[in-house]
Structures are given as structure tokens and as C-alpha cells.
SETI-315807 format. One record per atom (N, C-alpha, C): x, y, z. Coordinates in steps of 0.1 Angstrom, whole numbers, plus 5000, padded with zeros to 4 digits. Example, Ala and Ser with C-alpha at 12.3 -4.5 7.8 and 13.67 -1.06 7.14 Angstrom:
2
513249435078512349555078513249675078512849785071513749895071512950005079
END
This chain:
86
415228255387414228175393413928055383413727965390413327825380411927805379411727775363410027765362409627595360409127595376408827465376407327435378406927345370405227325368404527235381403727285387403127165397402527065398402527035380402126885378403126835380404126895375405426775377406026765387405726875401405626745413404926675420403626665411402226605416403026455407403526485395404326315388405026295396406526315397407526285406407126255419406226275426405526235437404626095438403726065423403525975422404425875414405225915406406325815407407025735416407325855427408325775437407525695444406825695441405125595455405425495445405325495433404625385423405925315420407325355420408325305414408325245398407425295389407125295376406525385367407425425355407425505351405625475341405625375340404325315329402725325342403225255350401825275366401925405367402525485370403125635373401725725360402525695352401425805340400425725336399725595335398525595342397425655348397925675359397825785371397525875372398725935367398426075360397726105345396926005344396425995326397026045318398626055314399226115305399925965297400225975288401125835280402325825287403025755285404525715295405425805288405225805280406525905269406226025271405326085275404926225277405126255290405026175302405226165313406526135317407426085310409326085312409526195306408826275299409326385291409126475301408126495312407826585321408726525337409126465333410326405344411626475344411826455332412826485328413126625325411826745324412226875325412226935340411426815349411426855361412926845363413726755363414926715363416126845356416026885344416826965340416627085346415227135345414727225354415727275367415827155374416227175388418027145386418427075376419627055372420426955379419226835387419626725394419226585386419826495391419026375391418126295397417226335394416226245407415826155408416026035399415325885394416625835391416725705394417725605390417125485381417625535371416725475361417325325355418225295364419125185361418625105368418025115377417124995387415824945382415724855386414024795386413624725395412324775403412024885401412625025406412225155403412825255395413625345411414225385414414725415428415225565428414725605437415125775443416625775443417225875438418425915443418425995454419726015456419926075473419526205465419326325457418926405455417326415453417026285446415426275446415026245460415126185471414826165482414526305491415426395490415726505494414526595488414526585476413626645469412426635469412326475474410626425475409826535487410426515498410426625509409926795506410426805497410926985494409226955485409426855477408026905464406626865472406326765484405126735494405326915500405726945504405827025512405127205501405427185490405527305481404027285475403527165475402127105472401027175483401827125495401027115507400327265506401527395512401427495509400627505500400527505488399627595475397827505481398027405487396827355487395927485501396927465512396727535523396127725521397227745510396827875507395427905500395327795488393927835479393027805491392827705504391827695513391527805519392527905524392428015530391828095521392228115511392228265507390228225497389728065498388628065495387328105508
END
């Protein structure tokens, strides 16, 4: 099983909205370096690439796209469940 944190798809979520890694952590009040660091374990984590970091501004890969989908949806959930079970 993969241990993935749900800040880091609360980042990767606001990345892909923000298309910047600098506006992005911000956002998240974390420094930018600390914030690609938590991209990037989301990324190894999962063992894809999800940011194309060769563009500007910053663009989903067809795996990140796909992904974006899967981590809204895995948020949604946890939010839906703590409502219920309060």
C-alpha cells in the first residue's frame, strides 16, 4: 500500500488550479522548496509524473490529469465521512 499524505493532494490540487509552483506554496503557507519537495514525494510515492515542469506556466501530464480526478475525489470522500461520522 502507498503512504500518501493528504496535504499533498490538497498541494497538487492547488497547483494544478494555480499553474505555479511559487503562487501554489503561498497558498499552502509552505516555502516553494518545501512544497516541490512534497510534490515530488507525491510523485515518487505514486511512481508517476504528474507536472511538466518544462513548460511555463507549469502543465498536467496525461497522468497528472487523470490523477487530478482520483485526488478531488479521495478529498471529497474523507471530507464526506468526518461529516457523517460527526
Amino acid at each position: 500500500m502507498k503512504n500518501i499524505e493528504t496535504k499533498w493532494l490538497q498541494d497538487f490540487l492547488t497547483l494544478a488550479e494555480l499553474q505555479n509552483f511559487s503562487h501554489a506554496a503561498a497558498v499552502r503557507n509552505v516555502t516553494q522548496p518545501a512544497f516541490s519537495r512534497r510534490i515530488k514525494s507525491l510523485e515518487a510515492e505514486l511512481g508517476l509524473v504528474l507536472i511538466d515542469r518544462s513548460k511555463s506556466p507549469i502543465e498536467l501530464t496525461l497522468c497528472g490529469k487523470q490523477f487530478k480526478t482520483t485526488a478531488q475525489s479521495i478529498l471529497h470522500q474523507i471530507d464526506e465521512e468526518i461529516n457523517r461520522l460527526a
